[in-house]
N, C-alpha and C positions, 0 to 999 in steps of 0.2 A: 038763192045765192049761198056758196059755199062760205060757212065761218070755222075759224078753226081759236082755242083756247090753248095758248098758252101756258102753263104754271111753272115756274121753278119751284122744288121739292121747302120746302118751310127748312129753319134752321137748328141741324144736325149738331151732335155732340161729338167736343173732338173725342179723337177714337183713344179706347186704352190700349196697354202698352202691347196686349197679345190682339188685340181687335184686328180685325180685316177693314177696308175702309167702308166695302159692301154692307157690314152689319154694322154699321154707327147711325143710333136710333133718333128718333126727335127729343130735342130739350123741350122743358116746360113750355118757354117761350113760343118754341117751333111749333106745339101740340096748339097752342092760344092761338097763335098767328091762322094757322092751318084752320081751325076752327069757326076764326073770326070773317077771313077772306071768303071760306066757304058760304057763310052768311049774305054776304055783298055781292057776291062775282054771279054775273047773268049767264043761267044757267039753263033757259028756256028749250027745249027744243035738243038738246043734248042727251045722248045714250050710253054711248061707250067713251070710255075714260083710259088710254094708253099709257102705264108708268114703268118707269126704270123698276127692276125687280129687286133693287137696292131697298134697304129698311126704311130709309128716312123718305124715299119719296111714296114707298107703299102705303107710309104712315100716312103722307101728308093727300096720298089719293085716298084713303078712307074717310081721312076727315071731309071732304066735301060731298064722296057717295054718301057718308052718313046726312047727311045735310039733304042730299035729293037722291029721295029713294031708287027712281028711274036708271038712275046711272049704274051701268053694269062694269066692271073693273076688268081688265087686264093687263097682268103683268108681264114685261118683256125682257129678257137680260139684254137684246140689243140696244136698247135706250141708257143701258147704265155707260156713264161719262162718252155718250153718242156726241160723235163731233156733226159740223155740219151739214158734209155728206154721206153721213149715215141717215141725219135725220131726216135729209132729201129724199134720201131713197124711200124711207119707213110713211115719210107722207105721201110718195110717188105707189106704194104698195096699196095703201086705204085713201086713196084719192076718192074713192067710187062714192063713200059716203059724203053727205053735206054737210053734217056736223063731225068735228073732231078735236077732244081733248087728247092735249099729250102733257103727261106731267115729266120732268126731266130735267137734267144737270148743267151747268154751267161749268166751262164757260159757251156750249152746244149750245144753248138756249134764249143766248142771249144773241149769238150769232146769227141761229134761224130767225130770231125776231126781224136785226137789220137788214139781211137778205131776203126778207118779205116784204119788209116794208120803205124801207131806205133810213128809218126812222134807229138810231141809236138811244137806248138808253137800257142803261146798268139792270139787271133784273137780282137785284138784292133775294136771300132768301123768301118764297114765298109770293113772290113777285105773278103777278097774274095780267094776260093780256087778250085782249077777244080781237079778233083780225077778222077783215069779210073780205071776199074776193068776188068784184061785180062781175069780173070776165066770166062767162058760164065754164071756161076750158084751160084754166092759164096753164097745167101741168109743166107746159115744157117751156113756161118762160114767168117762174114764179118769182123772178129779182124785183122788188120794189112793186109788186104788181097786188097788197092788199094795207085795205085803208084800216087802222088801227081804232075802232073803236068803243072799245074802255081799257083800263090800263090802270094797275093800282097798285102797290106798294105795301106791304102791311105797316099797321100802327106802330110807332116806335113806344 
């Protein structure tokens, strides 16, 4: 059965005055969050790790490769502020594999989630979601077609 992991990037520092919004890095907070979620979030069976090429979510895909050594990273600039038919697409591209992490932006992220699932809720920075799809083939009818199971929020 195909699972795919969700993450929203951990929470970024607002940008200075000359900053691009691309290079605004993880606060403290965000490095902790990132850190801690990596800890919890089921991670079995996972290889590759797809992140916006943006800093704060690089950051926040390191912090869980570092956590499990197996996951191998790459970084995408199409996922940076990917709405969510790009993400469509970006999952319709690596469909092939059975596992897929995509770490990535909101408000994309949160969108892909309820158009997988039917299921609405806010994915606050750092936000992590494991989905399974029991259809062996759903590609071309991914709407509400995967069941949500774990979902977490970081510590406040």
């Amino acid at each position: 059965m195909k699972r795919i992991l969700l993450i929203r990037h951990a929470q970024a520092a607002d940008p200075l005055s000359s900053q691009k919004d691309f290079d605004r890095p993880l606060t403290i907070k965000g490095v902790s969050d990132a850190m801690h979620q990596a800890t919890k979030t089921p991670m079995d069976g996972y290889v590759h790790l797809y992140h916006s090429a943006a800093q704060r979510t690089s950051e926040t895909a390191r912090a869980f490769a570092n956590h499990f050594q197996k996951i191998q990273l790459h970084s995408r600039k199409d996922l940076y502020n990917a709405d969510l038919n790009q993400l469509l697409e970006i999952l319709e591209e690596l469909w092939e594999q059975e596992q897929i992490i995509l770490v990535a932006h909101n408000p994309g992220i949160t969108q892909l989630y309820f158009h997988l699932t039917g299921e609405w809720d806010a994915f606050e920075p750092c936000t992590c979601a494991e989905l399974l799809f029991s259809n062996p083939n759903p590609l071309h009818n991914l709407k509400a077609s995967a069941q949500t199971i774990y979902f977490a929020h970081p510590q406040s």
